[in-house]
BAROTI-623048 format. One line per field, with one value per atom (N, C-alpha, C): x, y negated, z negated; atom name; residue number from 1. Coordinates in nm, 3 decimals, m for minus. Atoms other than C-alpha are relative to their C-alpha. Layout:
<rs>
X: X/...
Y: Y/...
Z: Z/...
atom: CA/...
seq: NUM/...
</rs>
This chain:
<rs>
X: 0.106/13.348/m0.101/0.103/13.137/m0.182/0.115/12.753/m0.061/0.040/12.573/m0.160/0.165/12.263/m0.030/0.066/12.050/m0.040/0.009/12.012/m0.125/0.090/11.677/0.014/0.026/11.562/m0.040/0.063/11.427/m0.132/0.112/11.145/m0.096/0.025/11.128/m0.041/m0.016/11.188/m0.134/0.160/10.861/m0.128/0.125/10.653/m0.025/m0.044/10.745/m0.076/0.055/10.679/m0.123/0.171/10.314/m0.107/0.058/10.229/m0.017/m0.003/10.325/m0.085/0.073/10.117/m0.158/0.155/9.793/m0.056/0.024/9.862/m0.076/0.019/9.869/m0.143/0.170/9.539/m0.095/0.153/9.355/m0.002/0.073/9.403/m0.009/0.055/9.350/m0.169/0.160/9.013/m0.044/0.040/8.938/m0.031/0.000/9.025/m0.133/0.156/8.777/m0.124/0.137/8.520/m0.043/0.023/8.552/m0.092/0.061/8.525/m0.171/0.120/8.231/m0.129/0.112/8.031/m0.034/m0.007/8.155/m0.131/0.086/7.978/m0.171/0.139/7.665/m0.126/0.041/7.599/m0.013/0.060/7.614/m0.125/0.078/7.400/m0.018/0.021/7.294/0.086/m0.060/7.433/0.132/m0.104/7.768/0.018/0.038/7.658/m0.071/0.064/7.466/0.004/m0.036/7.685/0.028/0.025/7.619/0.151/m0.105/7.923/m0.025
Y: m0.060/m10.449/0.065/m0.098/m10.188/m0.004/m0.013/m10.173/0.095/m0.133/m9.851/m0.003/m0.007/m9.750/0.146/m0.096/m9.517/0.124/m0.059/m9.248/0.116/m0.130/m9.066/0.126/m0.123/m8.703/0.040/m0.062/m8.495/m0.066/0.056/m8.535/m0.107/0.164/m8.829/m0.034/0.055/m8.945/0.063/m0.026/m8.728/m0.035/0.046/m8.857/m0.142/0.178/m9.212/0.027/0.003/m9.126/0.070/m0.050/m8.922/m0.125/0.052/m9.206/m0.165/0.091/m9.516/0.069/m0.023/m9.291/0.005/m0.013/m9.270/m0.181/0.139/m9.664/m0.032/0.074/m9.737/0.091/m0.043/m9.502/m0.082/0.074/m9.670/m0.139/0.161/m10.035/0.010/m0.010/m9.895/0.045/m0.040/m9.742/m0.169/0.088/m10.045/m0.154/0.070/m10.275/0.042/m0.012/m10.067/m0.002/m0.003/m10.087/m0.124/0.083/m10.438/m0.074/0.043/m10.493/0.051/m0.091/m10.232/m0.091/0.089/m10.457/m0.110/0.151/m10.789/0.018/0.030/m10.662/0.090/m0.005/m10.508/m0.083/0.111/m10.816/m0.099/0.100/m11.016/0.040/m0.074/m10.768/m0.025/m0.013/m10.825/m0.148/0.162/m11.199/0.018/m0.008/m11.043/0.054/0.003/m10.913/m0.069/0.064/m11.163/m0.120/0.141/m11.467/m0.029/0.098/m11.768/m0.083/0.067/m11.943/m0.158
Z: 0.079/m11.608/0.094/m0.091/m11.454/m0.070/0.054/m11.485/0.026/m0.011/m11.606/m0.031/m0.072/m11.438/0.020/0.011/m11.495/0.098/m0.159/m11.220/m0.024/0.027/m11.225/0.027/m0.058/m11.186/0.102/m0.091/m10.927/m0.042/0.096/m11.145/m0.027/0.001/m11.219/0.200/m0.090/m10.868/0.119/m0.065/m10.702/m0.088/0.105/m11.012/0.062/m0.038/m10.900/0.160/m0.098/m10.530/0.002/0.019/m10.631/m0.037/0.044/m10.787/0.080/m0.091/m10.546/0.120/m0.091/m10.279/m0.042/0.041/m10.512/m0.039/0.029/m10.583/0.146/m0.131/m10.202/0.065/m0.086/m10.135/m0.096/0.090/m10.434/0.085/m0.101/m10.228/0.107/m0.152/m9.903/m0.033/0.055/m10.075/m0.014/0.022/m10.212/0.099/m0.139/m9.900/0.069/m0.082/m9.731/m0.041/0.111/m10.014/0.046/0.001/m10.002/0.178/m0.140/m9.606/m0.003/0.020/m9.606/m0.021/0.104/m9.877/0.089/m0.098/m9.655/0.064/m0.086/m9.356/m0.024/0.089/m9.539/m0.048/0.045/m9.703/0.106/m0.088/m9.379/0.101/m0.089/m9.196/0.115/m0.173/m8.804/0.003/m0.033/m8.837/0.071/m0.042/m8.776/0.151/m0.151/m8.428/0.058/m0.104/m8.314/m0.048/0.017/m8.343/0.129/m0.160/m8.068/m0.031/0.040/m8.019/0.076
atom: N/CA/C/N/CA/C/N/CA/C/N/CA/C/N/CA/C/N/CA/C/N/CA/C/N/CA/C/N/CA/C/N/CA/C/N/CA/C/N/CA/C/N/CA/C/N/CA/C/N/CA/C/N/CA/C/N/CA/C/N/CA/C/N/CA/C/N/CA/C/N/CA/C/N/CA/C/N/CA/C/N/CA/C/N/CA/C/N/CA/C/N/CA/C/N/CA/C/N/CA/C/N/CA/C/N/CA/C/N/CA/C/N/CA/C/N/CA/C/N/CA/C/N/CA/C/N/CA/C/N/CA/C/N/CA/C/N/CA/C/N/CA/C/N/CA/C/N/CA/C/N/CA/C/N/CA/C/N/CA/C/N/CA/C/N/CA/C/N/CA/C/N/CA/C/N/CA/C
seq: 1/1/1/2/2/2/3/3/3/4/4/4/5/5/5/6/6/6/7/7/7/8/8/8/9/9/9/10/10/10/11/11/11/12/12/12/13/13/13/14/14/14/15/15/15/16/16/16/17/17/17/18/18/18/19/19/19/20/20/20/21/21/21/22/22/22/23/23/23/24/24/24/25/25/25/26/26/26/27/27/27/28/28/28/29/29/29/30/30/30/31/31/31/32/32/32/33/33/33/34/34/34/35/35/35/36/36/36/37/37/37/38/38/38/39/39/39/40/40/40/41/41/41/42/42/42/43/43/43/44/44/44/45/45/45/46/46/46/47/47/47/48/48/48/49/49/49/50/50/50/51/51/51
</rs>
């Protein structure tokens, strides 16, 4: 018994990759949003830690 699979388009298949590259910039945006805020919110503390 053979199993039948679907085989996208051209189409299809640069919609899919337009859209996995706007996924992976929205959480690289957001990654850096987040760090950003991190060290914002800790302000000078984060350079002038005594160890």
């Amino acid at each position: 018994m053979q199993i039948e699979t679907v085989k996208p388009t051209e189409v299809q298949i640069k919609a899919r990759r337009s859209r996995s590259i706007a996924i992976a910039l929205a959480l690289v945006a957001f990654v850096v949003v987040v760090y950003v805020v991190s060290i914002v919110r800790l302000g000078p503390a984060v350079i002038d830690r005594s160890f």
